[in-house]
C-alpha positions, 0 to 999 in steps of 0.5 A: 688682407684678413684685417680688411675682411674682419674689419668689414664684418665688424662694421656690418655687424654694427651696422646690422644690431644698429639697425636692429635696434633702431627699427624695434624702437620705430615699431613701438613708437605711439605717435601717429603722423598726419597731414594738415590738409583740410577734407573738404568732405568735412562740414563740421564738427562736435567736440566734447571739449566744446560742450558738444556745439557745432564748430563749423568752417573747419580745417581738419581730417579724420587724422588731425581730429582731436580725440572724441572729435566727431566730423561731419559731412554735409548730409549729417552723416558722421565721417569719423571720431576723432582718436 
């Protein structure tokens, strides 16, 4: 019988500094998740990379917008910058 206990604190302790671990490393990743649905609130977009010119019939969002990317509405108002 106190095997069986120690032997279930030992596994819950693994369990438990794996975790742990585990969630540190999730904490400090740099990466950024993002759908690729279009905005359709976004008519267009300038990127540096494209010598500033208007790029039109887009499918992107504010989270897909490669960096310095900005989006548009249609009013010429600026939805977002890229990051």
């Amino acid at each position: 019988m106190v095997m069986a206990i120690n032997r279930v604190i030992c596994l819950a302790l693994l369990l438990l500094s794996g975790t742990f671990l585990l969630g540190s490393k999730v904490e400090s990743a740099d990466g950024k998740a993002c759908t690729r649905n279009c905005d359709p609130d976004v008519a267009y977009m300038v990127c540096p990379s494209s010598g500033h010119r208007i790029i039109k019939q887009v499918c992107v969002n504010c989270c897909s917008a490669r960096k310095g990317c900005k989006l548009f509405r249609n009013n010429g108002s600026v939805k977002c910058i890229g990051n």
